[in-house]
C-alpha positions in Angstrom: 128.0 85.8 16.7 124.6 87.8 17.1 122.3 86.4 19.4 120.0 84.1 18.2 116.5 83.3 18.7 114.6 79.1 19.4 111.0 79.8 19.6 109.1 77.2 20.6 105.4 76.5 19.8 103.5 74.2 21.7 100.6 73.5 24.0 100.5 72.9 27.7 103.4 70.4 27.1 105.5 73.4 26.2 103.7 75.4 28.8 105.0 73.2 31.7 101.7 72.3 32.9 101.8 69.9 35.8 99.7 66.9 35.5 96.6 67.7 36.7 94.3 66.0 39.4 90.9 68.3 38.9 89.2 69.9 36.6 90.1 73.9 36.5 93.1 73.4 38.7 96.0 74.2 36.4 99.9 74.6 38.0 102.9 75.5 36.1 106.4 73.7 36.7 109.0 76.6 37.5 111.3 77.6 34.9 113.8 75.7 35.7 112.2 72.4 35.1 110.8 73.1 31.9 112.1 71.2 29.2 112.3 74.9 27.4 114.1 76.0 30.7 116.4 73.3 30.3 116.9 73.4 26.9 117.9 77.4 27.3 120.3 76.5 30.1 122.1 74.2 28.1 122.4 76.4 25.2 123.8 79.1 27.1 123.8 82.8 26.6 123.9 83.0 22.7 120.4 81.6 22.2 117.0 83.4 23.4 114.9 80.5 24.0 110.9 81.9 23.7 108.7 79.3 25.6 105.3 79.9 23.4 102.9 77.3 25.2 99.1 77.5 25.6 97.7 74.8 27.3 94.8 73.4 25.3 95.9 75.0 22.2 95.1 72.8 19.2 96.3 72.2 15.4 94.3 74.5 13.5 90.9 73.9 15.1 88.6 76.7 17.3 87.6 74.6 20.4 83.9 74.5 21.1 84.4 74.9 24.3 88.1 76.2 25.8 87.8 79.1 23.2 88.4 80.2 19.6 91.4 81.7 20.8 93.2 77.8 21.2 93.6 78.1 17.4 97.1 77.4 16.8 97.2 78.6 13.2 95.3 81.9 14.3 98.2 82.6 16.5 101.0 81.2 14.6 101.4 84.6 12.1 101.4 87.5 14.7 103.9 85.5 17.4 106.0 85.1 14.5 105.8 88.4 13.4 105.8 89.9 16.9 109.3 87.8 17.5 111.3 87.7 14.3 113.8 87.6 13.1 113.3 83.8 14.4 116.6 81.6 13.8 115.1 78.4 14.9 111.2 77.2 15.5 110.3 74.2 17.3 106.3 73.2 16.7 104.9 70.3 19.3 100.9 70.2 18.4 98.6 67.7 17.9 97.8 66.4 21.4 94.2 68.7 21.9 93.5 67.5 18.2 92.5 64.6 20.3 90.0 65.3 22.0 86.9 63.5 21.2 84.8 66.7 20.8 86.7 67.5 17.5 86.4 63.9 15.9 89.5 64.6 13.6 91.7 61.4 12.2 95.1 60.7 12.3 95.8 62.0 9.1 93.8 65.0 9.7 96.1 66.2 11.8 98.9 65.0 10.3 97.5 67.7 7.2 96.8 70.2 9.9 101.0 69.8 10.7 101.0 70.7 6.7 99.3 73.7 6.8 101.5 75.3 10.2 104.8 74.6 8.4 103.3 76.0 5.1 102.1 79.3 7.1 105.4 79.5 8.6 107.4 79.4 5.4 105.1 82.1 4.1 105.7 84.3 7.4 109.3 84.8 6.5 110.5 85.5 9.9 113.9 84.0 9.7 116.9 86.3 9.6 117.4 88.4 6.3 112.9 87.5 5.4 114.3 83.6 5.4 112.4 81.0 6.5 113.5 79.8 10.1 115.0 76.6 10.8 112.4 74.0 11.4 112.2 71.4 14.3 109.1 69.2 14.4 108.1 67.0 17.0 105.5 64.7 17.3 103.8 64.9 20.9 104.3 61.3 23.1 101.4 59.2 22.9 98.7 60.2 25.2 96.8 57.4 27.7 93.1 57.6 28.6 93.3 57.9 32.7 92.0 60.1 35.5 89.3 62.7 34.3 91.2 64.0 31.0 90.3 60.3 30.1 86.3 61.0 29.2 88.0 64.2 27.1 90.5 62.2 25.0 88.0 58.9 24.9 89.4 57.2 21.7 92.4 59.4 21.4 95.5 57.3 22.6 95.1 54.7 19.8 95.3 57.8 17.8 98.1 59.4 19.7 100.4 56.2 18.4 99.8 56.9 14.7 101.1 60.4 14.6 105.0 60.0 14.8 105.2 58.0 11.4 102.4 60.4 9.9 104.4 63.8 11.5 107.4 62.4 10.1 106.6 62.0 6.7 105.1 66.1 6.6 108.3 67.0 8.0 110.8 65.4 5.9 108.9 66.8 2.9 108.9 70.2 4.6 112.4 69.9 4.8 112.0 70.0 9.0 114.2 68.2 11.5 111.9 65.7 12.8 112.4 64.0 16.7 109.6 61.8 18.3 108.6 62.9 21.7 107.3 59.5 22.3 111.0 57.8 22.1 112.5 60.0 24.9 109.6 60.3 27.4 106.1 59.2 28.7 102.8 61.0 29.6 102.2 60.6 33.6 100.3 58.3 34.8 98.2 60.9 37.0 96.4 62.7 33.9 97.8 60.1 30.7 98.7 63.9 29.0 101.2 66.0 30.7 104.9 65.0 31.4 106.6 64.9 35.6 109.3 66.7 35.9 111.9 64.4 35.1 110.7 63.6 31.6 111.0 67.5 30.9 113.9 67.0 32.0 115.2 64.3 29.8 113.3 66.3 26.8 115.6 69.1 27.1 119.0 67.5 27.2 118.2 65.7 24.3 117.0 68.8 22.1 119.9 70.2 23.5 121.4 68.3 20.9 118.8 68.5 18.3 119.8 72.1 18.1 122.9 71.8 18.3 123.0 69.7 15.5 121.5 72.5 13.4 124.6 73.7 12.4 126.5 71.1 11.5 123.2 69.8 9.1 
C-alpha cells in the first residue's frame, strides 16, 4: 500500500504550544509529545502525519492585531495544494474565534466550520482530485484564567456550545466528528493550551479515529 498522507490543521493546540505564563513567551512541546507526534507513532511508517499548527490562527477571520496572516481560510487552499494528494485531513479551529476582540457567536463559527469544509471539498486534494477524508474536531472548552483570560473575556461560555454546533456541520459534510472536550482539559496555567499528558491521551485516541477510517 502507498504511503499515505494525515494532515492536520489546527492552531497552537496542534502546534504543541506549551501553556503559557507571559505574554510573548511562546515554547513548543517536543515532537514526541505532541498529540500529532503521537498520533504518527502509533500509526507507524505507512502514514505521513503533517502537523499544520499556527498558534493564534483563527476560523476564517484576519486578526486585528496577531496578523492577517492567522486567517485559516486564507491558508487552507495553498497547504492543500502544496501537500496533496492528502488521504486524510483533520481540522481543529475555533478556539482564537474567541477572543473577545472579534465578537463572533457560537453559531458564527460554527458557519465559519461550513465554509473550511466547503473550500476543502472544492480543493480536491485527495488521491485521484477526490476529496480527502474528513476528521472534524471540536476544540475542548476554553476557561478564562491567567492573562489569556482578559483576551478570551466571555469566550468559555462560548467554548461549551461548539461541540453540538461543530457536530451538526460535520455530519452534514459527511466528516467524522470527535469532541476534543470528552478526552481532555485545557490547563489550568493559561485555561487554553493542553499539558503534556492530555496530548498525550489526544493522540492514542485518534489513533483510533483513523484507524477506523477504513473500516467506515
Amino acid at each position: 500500500m502507498p504511503l499515505r498522507t494525515l494532515l492536520c490543521y489546527g492552531d497552537s493546540n496542534t502546534h504543541g504550544t506549551r501553556p503559557l505564563t507571559q505574554p510573548g513567551v511562546l515554547e513548543r512541546f517536543g515532537w514526541d509529545e505532541r498529540w500529532t507526534g503521537v498520533l504518527a507513532r502509533g500509526l507507524g511508517g505507512d502514514w505521513r502525519v503533517i502537523e499544520e499548527g499556527l498558534p493564534a490562527r483563527t476560523t476564517v477571520h484576519d486578526d486585528p492585531i496577531d496578523g492577517h496572516h492567522k486567517n485559516g481560510l486564507t491558508y487552507l487552499r495553498p497547504c492543500l495544494e502544496s501537500q496533496l494528494p492528502v488521504d486524510v485531513l483533520l481540522l481543529m479551529l475555533g478556539t482564537n474565534d474567541l477572543k473577545a476582540r472579534l465578537s463572533v457567536t457560537p453559531a458564527d463559527i460554527a458557519s465559519a466550520l461550513q465554509v473550511l469544509l466547503e473550500e476543502i471539498k472544492r480543493c480536491n486534494a485527495g488521491p485521484d482530485g477526490a476529496t480527502p477524508r474528513l476528521i472534524v474536531m471540536a476544540p475542548a472548552p476554553i476557561e478564562e484564567v491567567g492573562f489569556l483570560g482578559e483576551i478570551f473575556a466571555g469566550g468559555a461560555a462560548k467554548s461549551r456550545q461548539l461541540a453540538a454546533r461543530y457536530r451538526q456541520v460535520a455530519e452534514a459534510q459527511g466528516a467524522t466528528f470527535v469532541d476534543a472536550g470528552e478526552i481532555t482539559q485545557v490547563s489550568p496555567v493559561d485555561g487554553v493550551h493542553f499539558e503534556a499528558d492530555q496530548h498525550r491521551r489526544l493522540g492514542e485516541h485518534l489513533l483510533g479515529v483513523v484507524k477506523g477510517l477504513d473500516a467506515a
